[in-house]
C-alpha positions as CSV (number, residue, x, y, z in Angstrom):
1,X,89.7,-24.5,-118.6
2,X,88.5,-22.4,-115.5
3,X,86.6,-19.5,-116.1
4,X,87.1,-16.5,-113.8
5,X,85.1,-13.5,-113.5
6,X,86.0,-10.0,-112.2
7,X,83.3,-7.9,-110.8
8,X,82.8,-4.0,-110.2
9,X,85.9,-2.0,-108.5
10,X,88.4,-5.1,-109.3
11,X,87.4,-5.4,-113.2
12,X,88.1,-1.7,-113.3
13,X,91.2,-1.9,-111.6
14,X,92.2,-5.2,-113.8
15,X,90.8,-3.7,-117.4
16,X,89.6,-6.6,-118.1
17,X,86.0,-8.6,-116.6
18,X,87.0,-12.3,-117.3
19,X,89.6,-14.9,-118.3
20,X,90.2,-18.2,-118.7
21,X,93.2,-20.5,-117.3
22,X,93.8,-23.6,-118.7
23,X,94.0,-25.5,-114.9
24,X,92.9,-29.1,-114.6
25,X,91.8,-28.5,-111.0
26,X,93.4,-26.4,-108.4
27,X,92.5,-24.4,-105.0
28,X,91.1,-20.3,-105.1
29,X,94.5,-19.7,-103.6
30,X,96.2,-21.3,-106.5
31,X,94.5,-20.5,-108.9
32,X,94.8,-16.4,-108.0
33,X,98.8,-17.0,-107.7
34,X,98.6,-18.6,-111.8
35,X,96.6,-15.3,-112.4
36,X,99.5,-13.0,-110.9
37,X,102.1,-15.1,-112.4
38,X,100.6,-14.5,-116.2
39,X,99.5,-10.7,-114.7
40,X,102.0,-9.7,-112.2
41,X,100.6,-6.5,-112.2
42,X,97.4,-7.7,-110.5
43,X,99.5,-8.9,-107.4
44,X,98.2,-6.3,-105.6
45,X,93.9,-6.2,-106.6
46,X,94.6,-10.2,-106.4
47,X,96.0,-10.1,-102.7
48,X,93.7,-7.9,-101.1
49,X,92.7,-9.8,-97.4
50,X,88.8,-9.0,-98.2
51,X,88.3,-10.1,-101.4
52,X,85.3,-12.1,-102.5
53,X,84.8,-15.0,-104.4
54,X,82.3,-17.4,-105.5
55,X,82.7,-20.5,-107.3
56,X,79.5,-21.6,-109.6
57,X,77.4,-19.1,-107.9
58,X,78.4,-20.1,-104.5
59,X,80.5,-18.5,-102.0
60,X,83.6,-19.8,-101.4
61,X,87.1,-19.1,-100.0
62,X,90.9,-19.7,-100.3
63,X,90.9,-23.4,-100.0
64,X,87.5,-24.2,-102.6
65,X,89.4,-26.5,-105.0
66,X,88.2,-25.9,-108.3
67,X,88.1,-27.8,-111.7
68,X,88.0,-27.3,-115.3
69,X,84.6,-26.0,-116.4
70,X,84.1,-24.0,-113.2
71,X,83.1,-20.5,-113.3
72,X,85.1,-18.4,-110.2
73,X,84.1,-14.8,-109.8
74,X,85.8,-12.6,-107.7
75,X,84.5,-9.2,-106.2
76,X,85.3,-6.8,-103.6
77,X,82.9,-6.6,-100.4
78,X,79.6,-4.8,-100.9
79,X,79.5,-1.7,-99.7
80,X,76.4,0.5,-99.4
81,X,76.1,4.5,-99.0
């Protein structure tokens, strides 16, 4: 089981701040396209080019493979006023 975790604008947009997909181990990029397959109304908060995402508190992108037991959190950029 992966844990994935949804941070500020993008767990508002999803309704929802986590969830868990039962994935032995898979890339960011695959893991995200499980997510819109169970959700496919988050294609489009899912797809967005600038998206963040860490995996075990680490920054990571696209091609990060991931296993069960990881924690994935995904955020939008920072942005400051």
């Amino acid at each position: 089981m992966i844990k994935v975790l949804f941070f500020a604008q993008l767990r508002e947009t999803l309704g929802t701040e986590q969830c868990e997909v039962e994935l032995d181990s898979c890339t960011i990029n695959e893991l995200k396209q499980q997510l819109i397959q169970s959700q496919p109304e988050w294609q489009q908060a899912l797809t967005q080019a600038n998206l963040l995402v860490a995996v075990n508190q680490a920054m990571a992108n696209g091609q990060t493979v991931v296993k069960a037991g990881d924690e994935v959190a995904l955020f939008p950029p920072v942005t400051g006023g």
